[in-house]
Every structure is written in C-alpha cells, then in structure tokens.
N, C-alpha and C positions, 0 to 999 in steps of 0.2 A: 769735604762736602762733595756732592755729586760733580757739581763745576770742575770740580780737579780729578778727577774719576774717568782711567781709561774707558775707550767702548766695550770692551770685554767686562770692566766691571761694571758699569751699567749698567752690560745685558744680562749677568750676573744676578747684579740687583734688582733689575724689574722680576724675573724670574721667582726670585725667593720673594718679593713684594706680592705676586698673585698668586704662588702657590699659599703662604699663609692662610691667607681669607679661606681655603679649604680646611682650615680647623674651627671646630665649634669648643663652646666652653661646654667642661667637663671631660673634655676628650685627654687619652693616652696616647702621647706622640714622640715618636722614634726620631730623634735628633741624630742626624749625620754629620760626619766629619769633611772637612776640606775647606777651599779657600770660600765655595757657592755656596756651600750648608752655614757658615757662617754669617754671609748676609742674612739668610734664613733664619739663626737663633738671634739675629738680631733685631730683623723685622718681627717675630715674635714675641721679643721681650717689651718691643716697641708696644703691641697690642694689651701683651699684662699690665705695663703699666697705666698706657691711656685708656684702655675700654673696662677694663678690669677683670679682662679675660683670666678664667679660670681653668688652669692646665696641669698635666704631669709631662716631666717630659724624661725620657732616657736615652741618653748619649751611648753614641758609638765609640767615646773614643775620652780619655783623659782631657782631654786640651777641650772637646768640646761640652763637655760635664760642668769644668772650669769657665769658657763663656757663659754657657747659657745661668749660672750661678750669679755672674756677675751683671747679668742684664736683667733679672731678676724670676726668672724660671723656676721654678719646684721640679727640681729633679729627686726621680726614684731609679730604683736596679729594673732588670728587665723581670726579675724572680719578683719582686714586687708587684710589678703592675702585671704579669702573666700574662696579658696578650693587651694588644696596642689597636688604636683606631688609625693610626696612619704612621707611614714613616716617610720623610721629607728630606731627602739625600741629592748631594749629584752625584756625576757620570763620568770616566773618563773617556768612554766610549758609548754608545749605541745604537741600533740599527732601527731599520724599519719594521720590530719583529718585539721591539722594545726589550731586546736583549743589552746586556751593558757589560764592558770593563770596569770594574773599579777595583779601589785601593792602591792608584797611585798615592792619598795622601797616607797611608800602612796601616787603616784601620777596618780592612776586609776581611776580616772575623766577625768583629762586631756588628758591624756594617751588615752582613750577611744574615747572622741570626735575628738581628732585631728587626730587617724589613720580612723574615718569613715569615715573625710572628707578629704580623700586621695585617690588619683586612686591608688596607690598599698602602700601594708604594706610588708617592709621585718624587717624581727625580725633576732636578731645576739644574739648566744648562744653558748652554748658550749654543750658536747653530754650529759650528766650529765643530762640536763632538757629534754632530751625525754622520754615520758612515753606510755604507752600502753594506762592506764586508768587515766584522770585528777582527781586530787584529795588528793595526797600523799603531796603536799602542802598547807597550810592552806593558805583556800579562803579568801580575802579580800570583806569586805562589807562597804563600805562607809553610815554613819548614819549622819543625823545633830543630834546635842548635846541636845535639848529638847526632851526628852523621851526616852534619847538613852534606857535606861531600859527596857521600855515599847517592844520596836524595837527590840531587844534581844530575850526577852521572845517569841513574837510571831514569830519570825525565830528557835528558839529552837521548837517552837510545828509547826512550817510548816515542819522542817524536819524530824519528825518523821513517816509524809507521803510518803514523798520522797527514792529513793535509794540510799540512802548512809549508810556506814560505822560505819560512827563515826557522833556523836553528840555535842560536844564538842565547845561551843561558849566563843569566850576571849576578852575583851575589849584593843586594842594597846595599848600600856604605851609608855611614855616617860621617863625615871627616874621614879619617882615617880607619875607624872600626867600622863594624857590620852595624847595618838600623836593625833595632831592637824593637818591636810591639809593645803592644802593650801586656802584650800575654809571657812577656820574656821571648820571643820568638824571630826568627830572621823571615828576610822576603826576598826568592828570586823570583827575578823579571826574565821573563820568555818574551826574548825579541823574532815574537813571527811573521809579523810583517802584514801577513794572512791569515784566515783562519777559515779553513774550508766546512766544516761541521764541527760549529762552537760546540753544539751538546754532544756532540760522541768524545771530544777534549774536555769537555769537564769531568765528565763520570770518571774517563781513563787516568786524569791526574788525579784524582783521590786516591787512585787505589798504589799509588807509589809509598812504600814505606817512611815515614818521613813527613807526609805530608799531612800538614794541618787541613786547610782550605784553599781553594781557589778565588782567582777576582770575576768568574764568567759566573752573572747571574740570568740565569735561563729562568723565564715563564715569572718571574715574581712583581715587575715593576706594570702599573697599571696606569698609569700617568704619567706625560711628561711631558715636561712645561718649560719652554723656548723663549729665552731673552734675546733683546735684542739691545744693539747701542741708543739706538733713537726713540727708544720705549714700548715698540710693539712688545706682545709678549704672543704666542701660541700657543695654546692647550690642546695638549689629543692625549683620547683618551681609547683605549685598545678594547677596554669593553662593552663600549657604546658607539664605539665607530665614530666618535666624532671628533671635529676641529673646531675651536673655538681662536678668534682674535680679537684680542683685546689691545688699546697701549695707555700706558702709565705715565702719567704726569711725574717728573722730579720734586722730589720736596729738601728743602734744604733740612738738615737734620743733625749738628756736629755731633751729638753721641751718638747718631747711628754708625756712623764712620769711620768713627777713630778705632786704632789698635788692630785693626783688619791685616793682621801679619802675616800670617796663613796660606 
C-alpha cells in the first residue's frame, strides 16, 4: 500500500496517477517499460476496470505486454494499431529541452519507435531525473551480438571526437552473461558523464556498424510530468509553454501495489 511506499515511489506513483487522466476512451496508447511506466499500466488498468475505459495499448517491452495483460488492458502490435494517440513512458534522464536518456530498463528499441509513432509523448518521472546537462547517466547503445567487439571499439574511438566527459564503454551483463533484448540483442552503456551536443552524438552513433539504436531521444517527448513524495505532481508541457500543479491524494489500493518488482 502507499503507507509502505518509498518517496520515490510515491512520486512515481502520483506521476503515472496524473499522467493517466491524459487518456481518453477509444484512444491507442504506447505503454512503456520500467519500474514508473508500470505504476502507469497499472493506474491504467486501474481505470479499465472501474470507469470502463476503453483502450488499446502496445507495449514496449515483454514484461510490460505481460502487466498490462494481467491488469486487464487490450493489448495490440504496434503493425496493428499503425499509429498511437499517446505514449506514456519514463526517463532516465532529461533536460530542460525535454530531451531524455532512456533504456536503462533495455527496452530502447521499442521504446523509441513506438513514442515516434505517437502524436504526443508524456514521460512520468520524478525530480531526481532532471538535469541541466544529459549525460550523468550511462547511455545505452543497442548493438546486435556479431561483432559486438568490433561495434565497441569504433564508438570508443568515435568519442574521442566528440564532447563528452568520460570515455568509458561497458558491455550490460546479466549475471554472469551479457543482457539480451528483447530483439536478441546486447546494450553498451557509454559512461559520459557529459554530454556536450546530445544531437550531434546521436546521429554520430547510428552511423557505427553494429549499431542497432541509441537511448538519446531528441525532439519527440512533448510532456512531462513530475512526482513528487508528498503528492505534488508538475505538468509542463513544451508545446504550449505551460506549467501546471496539481497534488494527489493517496488512496489505499492493495492490487495496485503488489508485484511492482521492476
């Protein structure tokens, strides 16, 4: 229940509680992955069941295909629904530019295509991920598994051009092997520290042989909505220049709660 619920998942949870209410019935919505997006499929399911909201939703990610199924969501492919009324993600980074890191939880593939084919992206966060400058989290790089080596090497010597910080390339582990995608595919983390021109480092890293996707999503997220412990929540919205606060009352809820392992 909320009573046992660090401040971070709170601010979490009020986050994914007031981004919700930005879905209308009938609408196609872009489920994201992570520990925050699953508050989100779950205040969600929360709605399907008491209002009787009527939704499609498509998941970024196995694991969250699997929640939102069991909270009770109509999930489709993304080749289904063709293009999406929102998609409702967090962040492991962002700035004031509403540019983001993500795919620390390794589903920045997905993640990626299904908020471009969305007319708006709101991401739900808590204040902890605003940064001035992106960077201070390690970047994810989506590689396929032939040559991942090779694909390494030449992003270690592309950044030496580049402005950044730190140098630092690490191959994801699982245990003892490599994390696998969901695409079959491994993820190095670029420990930069900094990141002086996010978008002249995204283009550059596509163009490494090897490389699937990046986690720097420039110009797509259009919303973004700020928890906090004590229930404020903040909306800003990049296209209308505005800031909205609001705060959210606690409601006890044990099925919203439980199995939050993520």
């Amino acid at each position: 229940m909320t009573g046992e619920l660090s401040p971070i998942d709170k601010a979490k949870f009020v986050a994914a509680k007031r981004a919700v209410d930005f879905v209308e019935d009938g609408m196609k919505v872009g489920l994201g992955t992570g520990s925050t997006a699953a508050w989100m499929v779950r205040c969600l399911g929360e709605r399907v069941r008491e209002e009787g909201l009527r939704i499609k939703g498509v998941p970024t990610s196995a694991r969250t295909a699997m929640l939102a199924r069991e909270v009770g969501i109509d999930v489709i492919s993304l080749d289904q629904a063709r293009w999406l009324d929102v998609t409702i993600d967090g962040a492991d980074e962002f700035d004031g530019e509403f540019n983001l890191i993500k795919g620390g939880g390794g589903a920045l593939l997905q993640e990626k295509i299904v908020a471009t084919a969305s007319d708006r992206m709101i991401v739900i966060t808590d204040a902890s991920k605003e940064v001035e400058t992106l960077g201070a989290f390690p970047l994810p790089v989506e590689v396929i598994p032939f040559g991942w080596q090779t694909s390494k090497a030449l992003l270690e010597e592309l950044l030496i051009s580049l402005d950044v910080m730190g140098r630092e390339t690490t191959l994801r582990m699982n245990g003892a092997v490599a994390y696998v995608t969901d695409e079959g595919n491994h993820i190095l983390d670029l420990h930069l520290n900094r990141i002086g021109n996010a978008r002249q480092l995204a283009m550059a890293l596509n163009q490494i042989p090897g490389v699937v996707e990046n986690g720097l999503f420039m110009d797509i997220c259009d919303t973004v909505v700020i928890g906090y412990g004590d229930g404020r929540v903040e909306t800003r919205d990049i296209n209308e220049g505005s800031v909205q606060h609001d705060r959210l009352d606690f409601v006890e809820a044990d099925n919203l709660f439980t199995d939050l392992s993520d």
